[in-house]
N, C-alpha and C positions, 0 to 999 in steps of 0.2 A: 049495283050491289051483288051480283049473281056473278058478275065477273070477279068481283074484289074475292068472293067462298071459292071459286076455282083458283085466283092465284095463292089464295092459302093454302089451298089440297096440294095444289104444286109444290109449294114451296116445304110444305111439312111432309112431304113425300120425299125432295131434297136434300132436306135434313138430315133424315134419318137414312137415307142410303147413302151420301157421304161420311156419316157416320159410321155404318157400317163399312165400306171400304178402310175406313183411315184404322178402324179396327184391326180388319181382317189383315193387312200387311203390315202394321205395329204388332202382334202378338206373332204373327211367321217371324218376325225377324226376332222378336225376343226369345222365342221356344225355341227356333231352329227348324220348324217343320212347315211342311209344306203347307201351302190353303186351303188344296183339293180336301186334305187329311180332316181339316174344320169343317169345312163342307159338306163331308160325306157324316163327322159326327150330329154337327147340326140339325137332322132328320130325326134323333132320337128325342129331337128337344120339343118336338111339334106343338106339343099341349100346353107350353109356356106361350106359344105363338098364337093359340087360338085365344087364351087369357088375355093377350095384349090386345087381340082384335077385338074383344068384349069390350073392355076397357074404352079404348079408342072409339068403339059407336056407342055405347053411353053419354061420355063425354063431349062427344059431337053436339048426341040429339039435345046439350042443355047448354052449346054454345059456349062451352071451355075446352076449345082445342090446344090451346096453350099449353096445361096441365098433362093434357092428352100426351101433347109431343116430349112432356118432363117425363111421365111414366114409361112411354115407348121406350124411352131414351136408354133408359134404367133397366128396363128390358132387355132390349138391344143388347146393349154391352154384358148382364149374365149372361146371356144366351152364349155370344160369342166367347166371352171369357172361359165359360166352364167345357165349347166344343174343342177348344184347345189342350192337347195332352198335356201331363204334369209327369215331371219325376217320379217313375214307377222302380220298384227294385226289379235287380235282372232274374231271369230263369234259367237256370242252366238245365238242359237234357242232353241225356244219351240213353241210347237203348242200343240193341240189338236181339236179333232173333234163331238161334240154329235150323235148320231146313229139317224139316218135320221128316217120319217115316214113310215114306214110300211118293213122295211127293216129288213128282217130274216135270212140270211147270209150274209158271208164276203166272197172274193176272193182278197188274198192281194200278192203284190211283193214285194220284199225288192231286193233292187241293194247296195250291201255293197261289199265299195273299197275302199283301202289305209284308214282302221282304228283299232278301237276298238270298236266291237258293244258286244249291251246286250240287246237281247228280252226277255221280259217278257208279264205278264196280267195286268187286271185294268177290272174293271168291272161299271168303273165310266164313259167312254168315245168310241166311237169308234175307237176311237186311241188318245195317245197320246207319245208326242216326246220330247225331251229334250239332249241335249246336246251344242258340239260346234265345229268349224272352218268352212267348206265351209258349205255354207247353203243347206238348203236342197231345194230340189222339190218335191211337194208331189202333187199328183192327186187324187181326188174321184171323181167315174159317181156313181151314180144310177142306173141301168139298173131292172127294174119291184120290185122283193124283193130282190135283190142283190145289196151290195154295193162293186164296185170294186176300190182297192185302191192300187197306187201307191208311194212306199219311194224312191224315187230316193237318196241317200247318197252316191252319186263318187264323189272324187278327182280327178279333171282333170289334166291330166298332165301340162297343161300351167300353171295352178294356183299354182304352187310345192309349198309348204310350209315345216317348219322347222317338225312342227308338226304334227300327226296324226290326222284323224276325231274321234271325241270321243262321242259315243249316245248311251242313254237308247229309246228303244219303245218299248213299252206297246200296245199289243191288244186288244180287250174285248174278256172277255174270257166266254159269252155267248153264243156268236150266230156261231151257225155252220161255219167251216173255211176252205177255201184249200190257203196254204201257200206254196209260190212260192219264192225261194230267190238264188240270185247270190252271190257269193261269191270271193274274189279276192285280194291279197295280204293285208288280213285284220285278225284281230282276233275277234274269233265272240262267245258267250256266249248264247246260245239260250235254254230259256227255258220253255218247251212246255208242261210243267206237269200241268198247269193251262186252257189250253186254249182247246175249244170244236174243236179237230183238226181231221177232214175227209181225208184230201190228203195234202200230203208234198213233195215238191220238192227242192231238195238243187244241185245245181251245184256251184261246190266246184274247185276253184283252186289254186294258190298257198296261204297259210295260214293253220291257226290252228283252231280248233275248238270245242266245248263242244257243246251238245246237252241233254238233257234230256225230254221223252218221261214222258208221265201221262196215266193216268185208259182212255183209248177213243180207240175206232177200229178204226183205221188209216191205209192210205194203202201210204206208203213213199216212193218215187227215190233219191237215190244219187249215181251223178255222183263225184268221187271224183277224181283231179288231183294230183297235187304234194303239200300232205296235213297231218294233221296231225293231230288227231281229238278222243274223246272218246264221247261212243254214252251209254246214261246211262236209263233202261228200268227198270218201279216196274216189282217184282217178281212175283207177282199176274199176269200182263200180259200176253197168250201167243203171240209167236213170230215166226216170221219163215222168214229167211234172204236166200236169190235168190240173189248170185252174179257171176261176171264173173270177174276173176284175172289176174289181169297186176302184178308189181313186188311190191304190196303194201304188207306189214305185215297184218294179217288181226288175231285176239283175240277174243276168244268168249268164257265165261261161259263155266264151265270144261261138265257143264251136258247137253248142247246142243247137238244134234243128229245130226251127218254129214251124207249126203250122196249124193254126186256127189257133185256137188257145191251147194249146200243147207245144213243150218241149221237150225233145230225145236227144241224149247224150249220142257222138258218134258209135260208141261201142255198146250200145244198148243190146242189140242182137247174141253179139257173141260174149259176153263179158259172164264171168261167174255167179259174180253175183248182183242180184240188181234191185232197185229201191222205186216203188211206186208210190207217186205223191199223188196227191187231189187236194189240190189247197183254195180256199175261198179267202180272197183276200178283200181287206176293210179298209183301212186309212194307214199310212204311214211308211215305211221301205223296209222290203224284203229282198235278202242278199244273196244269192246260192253262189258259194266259190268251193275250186279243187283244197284239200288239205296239201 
């Protein structure tokens, strides 16, 4: 008898996560969006899932499991149906900003989530922005000759939508810079061969990424997660890469000099300009090649 409640518990445990699979890859293929995307909404649903769990041990303790597995069932599928994006209307933004009175450097953040970004320069604006779907937030203080700026560009999980965020920003590529940016189930384009760049910090999780460095002594952090990314430096540069290895791939220039976990370009010594990495790396291949 005690064996027969266990192969029930199995078998109604079966159910419903076959259930839910045939779900979760029926509504990706109908919507067009990924799983991850369901998945990560799915968390907001939590209090529909503790309901079902009431449910399901009421129903036990009075020996209608049957019932149990019809309500779960019903369950189950709102859950996943409404974690799934729906046709949202688009957003369009643009902004920009003129470079404030007396103002000789930038300290900027960029928070890029669930898209497709593309930095660039502009020499016309303190910043400028363009794209579209969630809108953006964007901060500037002044603080003395410092202007400190804020791109907020996340997709909130509440607001899921069918489609990606899609934006070009543009920095001035005059005034001295330390660039600060999140990165996180997006794809991101950054190119930094134009801009007057001091200090770089890229915390990198899951997503793809391109990168390319310019003529400027820079001293760069990247934390990378579970990511995938080529990082492209002029040959004129030297370079000299400080990392510590998780299971990521890591690629470098046949003529780079290893020793211990450091790589030095041959012209590190003498070269004008030079770029100091310190990268921690996580899961996935990282690719440094010459432009």
């Amino acid at each position: 008898m005690e064996d027969q409640k266990n192969r029930k518990r199995v078998e109604t445990g079966g159910i419903l996560f076959a259930l839910f699979i045939i779900m979760l890859g029926g509504f990706s293929l109908f919507y067009d969006v990924s799983p991850l995307t369901a998945l990560l909404n799915l968390f907001d649903l939590w209090p529909l899932f503790l309901i079902g769990l009431g449910i399901w041990i009421i129903l036990k303790n009075v020996n209608q499991e049957r019932i149990s597995v019809v309500i779960l069932s019903v369950i189950l599928i709102v859950a996943v149906y409404s974690a799934f994006p729906k046709e949202q209307p688009l957003y369009e933004y643009a902004d920009s900003r003129e470079i404030p009175s007396g103002v000789t450097e930038m300290d900027v953040v960029l928070n890029l989530m669930f898209g497709d970004y593309t930095v660039g320069a502009t020499s016309q604006a303190l910043y400028q922005i363009e794209g579209f779907q969630s809108p953006a937030n964007v901060g500037v203080q002044t603080v003395g000759s410092t202007a400190h700026i804020n791109l907020s560009l996340e997709k909130s999980f509440q607001i899921a939508e069918r489609s990606h965020n899609e934006y070009m920003i543009l920095l001035n590529n005059r005034l001295p810079m330390t660039l600060t940016g999140e990165m996180a189930l997006s794809t991101c384009t950054l190119d930094l061969s134009d801009l007057n760049l001091e200090r770089f910090v890229l915390d990198s999780g899951l997503g793809t990424f391109k990168i390319t460095f310019g003529e400027t002594n820079t001293d760069a952090v990247l934390d990378m997660g579970l990511c995938t990314g080529t990082i492209y430096i002029p040959k004129s540069v030297g370079v000299k890469l400080v990392y510590s290895k998780g299971v990521a791939s890591l690629s470098v220039p046949s003529d780079w000099v290893k020793s211990g976990n450091e790589y030095t370009s041959p012209n590190y010594n003498t070269a004008t300009y030079r770029i100091n990495i310190s990268m921690d790396l996580g899961i996935g291949t990282i690719t440094f090649s010459y432009i």
